[in-house]
PyMOL Python script that loads the backbone (N, CA, C, O; Angstrom):
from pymol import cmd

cmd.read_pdbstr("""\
ATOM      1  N   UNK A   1     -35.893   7.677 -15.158  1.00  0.00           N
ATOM      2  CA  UNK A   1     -37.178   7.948 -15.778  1.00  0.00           C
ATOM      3  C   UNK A   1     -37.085   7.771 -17.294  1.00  0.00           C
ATOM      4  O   UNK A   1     -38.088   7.348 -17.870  1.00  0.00           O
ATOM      5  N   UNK A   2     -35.723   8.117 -18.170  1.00  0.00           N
ATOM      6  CA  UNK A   2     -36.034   7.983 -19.332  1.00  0.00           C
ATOM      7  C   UNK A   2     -35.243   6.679 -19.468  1.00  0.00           C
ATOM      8  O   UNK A   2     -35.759   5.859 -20.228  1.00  0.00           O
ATOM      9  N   UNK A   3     -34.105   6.328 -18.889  1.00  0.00           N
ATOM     10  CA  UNK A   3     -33.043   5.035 -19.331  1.00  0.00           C
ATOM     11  C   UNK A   3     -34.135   3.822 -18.961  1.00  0.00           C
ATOM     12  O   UNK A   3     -34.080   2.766 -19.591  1.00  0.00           O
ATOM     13  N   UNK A   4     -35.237   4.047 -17.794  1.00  0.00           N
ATOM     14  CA  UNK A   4     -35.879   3.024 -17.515  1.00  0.00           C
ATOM     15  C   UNK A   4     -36.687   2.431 -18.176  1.00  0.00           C
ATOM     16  O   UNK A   4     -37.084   1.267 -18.131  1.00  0.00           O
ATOM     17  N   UNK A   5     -37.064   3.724 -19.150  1.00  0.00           N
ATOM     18  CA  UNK A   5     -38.163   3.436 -20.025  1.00  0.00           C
ATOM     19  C   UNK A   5     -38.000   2.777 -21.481  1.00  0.00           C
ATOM     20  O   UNK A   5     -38.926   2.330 -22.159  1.00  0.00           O
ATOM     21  N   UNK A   6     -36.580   2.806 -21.843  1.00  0.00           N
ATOM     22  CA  UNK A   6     -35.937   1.857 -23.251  1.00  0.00           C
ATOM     23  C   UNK A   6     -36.220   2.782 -24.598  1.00  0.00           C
ATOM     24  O   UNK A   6     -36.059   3.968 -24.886  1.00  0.00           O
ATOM     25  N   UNK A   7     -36.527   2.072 -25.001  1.00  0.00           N
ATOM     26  CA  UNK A   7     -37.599   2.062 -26.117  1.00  0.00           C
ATOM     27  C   UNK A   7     -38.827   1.653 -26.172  1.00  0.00           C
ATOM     28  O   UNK A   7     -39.198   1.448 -27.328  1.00  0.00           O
ATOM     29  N   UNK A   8     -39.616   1.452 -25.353  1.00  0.00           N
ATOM     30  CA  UNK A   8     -40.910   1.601 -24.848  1.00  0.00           C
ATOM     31  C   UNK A   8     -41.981   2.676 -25.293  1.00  0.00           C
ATOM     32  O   UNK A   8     -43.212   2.649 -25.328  1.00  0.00           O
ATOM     33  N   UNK A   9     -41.015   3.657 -25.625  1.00  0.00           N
ATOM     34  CA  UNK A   9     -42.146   5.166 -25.738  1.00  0.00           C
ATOM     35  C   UNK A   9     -41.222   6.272 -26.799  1.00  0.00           C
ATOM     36  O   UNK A   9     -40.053   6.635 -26.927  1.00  0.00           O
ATOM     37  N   UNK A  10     -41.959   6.414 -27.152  1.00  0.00           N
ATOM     38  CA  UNK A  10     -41.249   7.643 -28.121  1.00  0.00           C
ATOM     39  C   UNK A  10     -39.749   8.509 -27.908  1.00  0.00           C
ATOM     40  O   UNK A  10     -39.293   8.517 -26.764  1.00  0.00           O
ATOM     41  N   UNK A  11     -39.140   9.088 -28.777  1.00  0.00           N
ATOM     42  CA  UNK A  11     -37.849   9.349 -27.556  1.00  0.00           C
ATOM     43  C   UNK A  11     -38.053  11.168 -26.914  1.00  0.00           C
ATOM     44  O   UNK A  11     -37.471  11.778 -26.016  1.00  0.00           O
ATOM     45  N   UNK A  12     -39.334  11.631 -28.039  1.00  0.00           N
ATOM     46  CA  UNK A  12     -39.330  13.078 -27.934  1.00  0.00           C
ATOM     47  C   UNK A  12     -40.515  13.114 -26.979  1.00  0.00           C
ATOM     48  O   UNK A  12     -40.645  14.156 -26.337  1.00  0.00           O
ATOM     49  N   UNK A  13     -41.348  12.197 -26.796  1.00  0.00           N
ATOM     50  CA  UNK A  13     -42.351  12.097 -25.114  1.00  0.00           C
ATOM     51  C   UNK A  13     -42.067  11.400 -24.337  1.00  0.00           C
ATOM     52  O   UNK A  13     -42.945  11.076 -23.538  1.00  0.00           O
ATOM     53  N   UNK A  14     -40.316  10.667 -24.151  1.00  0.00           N
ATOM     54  CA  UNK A  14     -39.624  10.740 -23.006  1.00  0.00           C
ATOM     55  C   UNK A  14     -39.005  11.910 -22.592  1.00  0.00           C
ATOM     56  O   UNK A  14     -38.939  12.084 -21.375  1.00  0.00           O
ATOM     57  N   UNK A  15     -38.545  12.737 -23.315  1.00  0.00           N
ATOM     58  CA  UNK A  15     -37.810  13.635 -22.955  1.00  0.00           C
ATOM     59  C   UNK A  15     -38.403  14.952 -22.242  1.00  0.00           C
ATOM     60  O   UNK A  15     -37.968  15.538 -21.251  1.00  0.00           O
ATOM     61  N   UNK A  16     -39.751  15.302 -23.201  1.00  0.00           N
ATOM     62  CA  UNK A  16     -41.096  15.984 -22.636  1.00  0.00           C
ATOM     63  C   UNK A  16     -41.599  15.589 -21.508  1.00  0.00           C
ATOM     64  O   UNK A  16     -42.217  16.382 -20.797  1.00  0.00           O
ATOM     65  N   UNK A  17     -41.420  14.324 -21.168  1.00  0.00           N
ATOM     66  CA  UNK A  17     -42.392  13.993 -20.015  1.00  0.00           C
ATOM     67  C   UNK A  17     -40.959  14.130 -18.795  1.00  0.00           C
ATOM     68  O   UNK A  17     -41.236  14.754 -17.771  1.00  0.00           O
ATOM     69  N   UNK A  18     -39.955  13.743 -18.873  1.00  0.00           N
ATOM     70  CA  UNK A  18     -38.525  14.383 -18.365  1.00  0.00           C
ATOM     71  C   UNK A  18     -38.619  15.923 -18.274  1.00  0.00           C
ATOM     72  O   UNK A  18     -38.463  16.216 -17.089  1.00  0.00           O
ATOM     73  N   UNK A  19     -38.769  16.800 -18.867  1.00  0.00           N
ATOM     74  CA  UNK A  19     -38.207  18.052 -18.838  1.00  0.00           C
ATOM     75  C   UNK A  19     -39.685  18.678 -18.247  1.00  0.00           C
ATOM     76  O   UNK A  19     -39.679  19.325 -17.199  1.00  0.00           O
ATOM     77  N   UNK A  20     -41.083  18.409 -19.081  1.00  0.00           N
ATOM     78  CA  UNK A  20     -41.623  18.882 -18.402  1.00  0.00           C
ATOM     79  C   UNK A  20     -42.372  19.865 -19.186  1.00  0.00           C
ATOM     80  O   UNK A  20     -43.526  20.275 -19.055  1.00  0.00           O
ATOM     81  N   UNK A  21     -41.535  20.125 -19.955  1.00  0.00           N
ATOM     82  CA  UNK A  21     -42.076  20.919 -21.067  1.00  0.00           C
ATOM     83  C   UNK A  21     -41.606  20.798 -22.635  1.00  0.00           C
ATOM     84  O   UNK A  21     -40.770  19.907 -22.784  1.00  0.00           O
ATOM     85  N   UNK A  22     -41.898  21.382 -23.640  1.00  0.00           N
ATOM     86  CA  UNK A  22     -41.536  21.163 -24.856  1.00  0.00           C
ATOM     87  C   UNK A  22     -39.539  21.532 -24.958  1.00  0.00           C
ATOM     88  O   UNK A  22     -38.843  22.410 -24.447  1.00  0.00           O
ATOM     89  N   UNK A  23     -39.234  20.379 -25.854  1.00  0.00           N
ATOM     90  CA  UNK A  23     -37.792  21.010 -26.171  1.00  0.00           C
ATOM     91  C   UNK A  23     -37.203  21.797 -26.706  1.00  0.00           C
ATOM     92  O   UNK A  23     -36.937  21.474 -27.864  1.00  0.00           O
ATOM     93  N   UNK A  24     -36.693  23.142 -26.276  1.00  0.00           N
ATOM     94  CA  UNK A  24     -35.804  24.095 -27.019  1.00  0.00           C
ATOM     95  C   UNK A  24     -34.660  24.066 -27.454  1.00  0.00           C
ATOM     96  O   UNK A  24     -33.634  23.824 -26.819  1.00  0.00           O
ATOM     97  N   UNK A  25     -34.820  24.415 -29.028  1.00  0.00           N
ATOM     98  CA  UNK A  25     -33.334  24.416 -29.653  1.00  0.00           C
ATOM     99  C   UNK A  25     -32.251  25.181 -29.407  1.00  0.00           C
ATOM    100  O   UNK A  25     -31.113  24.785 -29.658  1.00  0.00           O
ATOM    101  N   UNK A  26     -32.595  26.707 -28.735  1.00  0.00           N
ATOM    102  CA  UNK A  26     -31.668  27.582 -28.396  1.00  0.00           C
ATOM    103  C   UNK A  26     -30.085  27.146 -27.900  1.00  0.00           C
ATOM    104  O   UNK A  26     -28.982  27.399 -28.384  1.00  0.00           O
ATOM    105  N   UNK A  27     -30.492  26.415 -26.769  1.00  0.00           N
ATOM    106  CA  UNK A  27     -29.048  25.777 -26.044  1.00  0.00           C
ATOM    107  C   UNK A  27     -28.240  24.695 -26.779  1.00  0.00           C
ATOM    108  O   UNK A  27     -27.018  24.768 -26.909  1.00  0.00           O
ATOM    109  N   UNK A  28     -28.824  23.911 -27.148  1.00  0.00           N
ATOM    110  CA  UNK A  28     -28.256  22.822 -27.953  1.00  0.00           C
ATOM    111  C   UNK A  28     -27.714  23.982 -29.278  1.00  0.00           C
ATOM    112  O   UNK A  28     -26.602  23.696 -29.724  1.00  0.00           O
ATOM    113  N   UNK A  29     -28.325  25.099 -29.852  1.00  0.00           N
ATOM    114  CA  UNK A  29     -27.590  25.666 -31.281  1.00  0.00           C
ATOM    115  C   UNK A  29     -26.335  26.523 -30.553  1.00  0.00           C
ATOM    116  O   UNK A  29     -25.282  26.763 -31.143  1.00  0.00           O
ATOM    117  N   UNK A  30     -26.585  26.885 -29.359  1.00  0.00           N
ATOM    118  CA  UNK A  30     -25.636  27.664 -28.706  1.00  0.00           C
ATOM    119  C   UNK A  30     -24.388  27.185 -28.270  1.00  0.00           C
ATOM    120  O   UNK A  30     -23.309  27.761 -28.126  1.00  0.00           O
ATOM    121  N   UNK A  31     -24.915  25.437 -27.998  1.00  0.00           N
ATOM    122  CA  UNK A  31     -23.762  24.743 -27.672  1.00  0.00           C
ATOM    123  C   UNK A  31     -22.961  24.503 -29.136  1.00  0.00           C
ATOM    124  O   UNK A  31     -21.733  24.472 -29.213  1.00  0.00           O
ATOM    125  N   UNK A  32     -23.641  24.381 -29.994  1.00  0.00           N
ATOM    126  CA  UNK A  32     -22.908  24.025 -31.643  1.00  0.00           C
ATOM    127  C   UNK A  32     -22.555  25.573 -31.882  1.00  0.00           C
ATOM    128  O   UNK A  32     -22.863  25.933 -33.019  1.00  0.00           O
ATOM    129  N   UNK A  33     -21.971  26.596 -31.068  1.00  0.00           N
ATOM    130  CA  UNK A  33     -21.988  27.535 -31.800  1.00  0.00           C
ATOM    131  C   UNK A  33     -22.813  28.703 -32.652  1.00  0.00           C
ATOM    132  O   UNK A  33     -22.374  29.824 -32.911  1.00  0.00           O
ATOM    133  N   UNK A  34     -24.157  28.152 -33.037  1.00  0.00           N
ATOM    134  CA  UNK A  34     -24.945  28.851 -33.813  1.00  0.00           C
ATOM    135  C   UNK A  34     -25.741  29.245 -33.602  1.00  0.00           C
ATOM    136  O   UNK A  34     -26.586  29.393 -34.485  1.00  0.00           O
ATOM    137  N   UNK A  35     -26.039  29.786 -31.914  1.00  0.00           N
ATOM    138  CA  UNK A  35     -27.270  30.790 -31.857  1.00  0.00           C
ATOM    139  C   UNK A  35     -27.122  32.116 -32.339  1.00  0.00           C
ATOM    140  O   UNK A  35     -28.050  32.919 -32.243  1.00  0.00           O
ATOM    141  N   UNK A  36     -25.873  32.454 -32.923  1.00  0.00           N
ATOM    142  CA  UNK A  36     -25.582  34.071 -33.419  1.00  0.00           C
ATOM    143  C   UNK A  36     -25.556  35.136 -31.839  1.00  0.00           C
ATOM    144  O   UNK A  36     -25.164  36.300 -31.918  1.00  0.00           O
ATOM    145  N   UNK A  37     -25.893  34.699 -30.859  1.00  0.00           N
ATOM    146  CA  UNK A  37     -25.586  35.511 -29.569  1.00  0.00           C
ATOM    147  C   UNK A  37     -24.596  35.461 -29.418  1.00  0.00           C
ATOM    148  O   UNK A  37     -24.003  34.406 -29.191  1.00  0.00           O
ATOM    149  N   UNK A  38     -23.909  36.907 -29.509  1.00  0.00           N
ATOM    150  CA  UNK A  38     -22.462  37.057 -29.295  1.00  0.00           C
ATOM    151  C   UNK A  38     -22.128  37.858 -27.487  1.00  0.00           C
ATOM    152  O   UNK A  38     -20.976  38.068 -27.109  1.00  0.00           O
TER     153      UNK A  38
END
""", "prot")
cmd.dss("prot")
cmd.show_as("cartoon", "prot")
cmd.util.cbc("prot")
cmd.orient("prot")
């Protein structure tokens, strides 16, 4: 759904239209370490 689509379409309303909903930073800062949840 998104590799099919290239560069055809935006990359943040491939990913939205993939997930389904808007993207959260939480996990991605959590994965870098920096959500401060210890």
């Amino acid at each position: 759904k998104v590799l099919g689509r290239g560069g055809s379409m935006d990359a943040i309303a491939m990913l939205v239209d993939y997930l389904g909903r808007e993207p959260k930073m939480d996990a991605f800062l959590k994965h870098l370490g920096l959500s401060g949840d210890k």
